[in-house]
Residue, then its C-alpha position, 0 to 999 in steps of 0.5 A: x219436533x214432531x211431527x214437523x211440516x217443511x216451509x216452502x222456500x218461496x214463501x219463507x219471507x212471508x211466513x216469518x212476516x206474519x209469524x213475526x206480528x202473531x208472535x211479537x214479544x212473545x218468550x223464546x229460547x234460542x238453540x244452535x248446533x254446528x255441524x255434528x256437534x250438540x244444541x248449545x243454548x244461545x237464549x232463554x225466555x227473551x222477547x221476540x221481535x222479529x223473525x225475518x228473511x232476506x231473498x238479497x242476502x240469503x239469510x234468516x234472522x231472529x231478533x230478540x231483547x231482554x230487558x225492559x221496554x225503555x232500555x232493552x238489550x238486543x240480540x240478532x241471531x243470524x242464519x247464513x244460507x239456510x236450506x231448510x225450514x221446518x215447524x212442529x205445526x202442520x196447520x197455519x197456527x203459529x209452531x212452537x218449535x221453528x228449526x232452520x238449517x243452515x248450508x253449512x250444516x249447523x242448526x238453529x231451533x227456536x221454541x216459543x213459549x206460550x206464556x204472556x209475560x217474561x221474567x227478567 
């Protein structure tokens, strides 16, 4: 991811808000790392649905579904206390690689692919 452009805090909910509707359905992996160990895949090529960030809770969130329209299958990865937020875009056009650190330590990326349909 480079180069990258850090995500300033205060606006993070609305940076994924608008993210989230540029973005809705598009095909995503989802990659996550504890603290010193490796990126292990959590998703690939699912749906995105939602890229979200809860100031109450302090929490990161990305939906996504696999699955067709009328009986897709749901998963929500969480991010507890994230600290960082970076993007692999330095203008305001969508990134295809988001990175948000968590306060633990552990790492979530998430790539976006460009294409319009998800093989299923």
């Amino acid at each position: 991811m480079n180069p990258t452009r850090e995500i300033d805090h205060e606006s993070w909910g609305e940076y994924f808000d608008a993210l989230s509707r540029e973005l809705l359905h598009a095909p995503v992996s989802i990659e996550v790392a504890q603290p010193a160990g490796p990126l292990t895949l959590e998703a690939q090529r699912v749906a995105l649905h939602a890229l979200a960030y809860d100031r109450r809770d302090d929490v990161f969130e990305v939906a996504v579904s696999r699955g067709g329209p009328r009986l897709p299958s749901v998963l929500r990865h969480m991010v507890d206390h994230p600290r960082r937020v970076a993007v692999d875009s330095q203008t305001m056009l969508a990134p295809i690689t988001l990175s948000v650190d968590a306060g633990d330590g552990g790492r979530t990326v998430i790539h976006i692919e460009r294409e319009a349909e998800i093989t299923s």
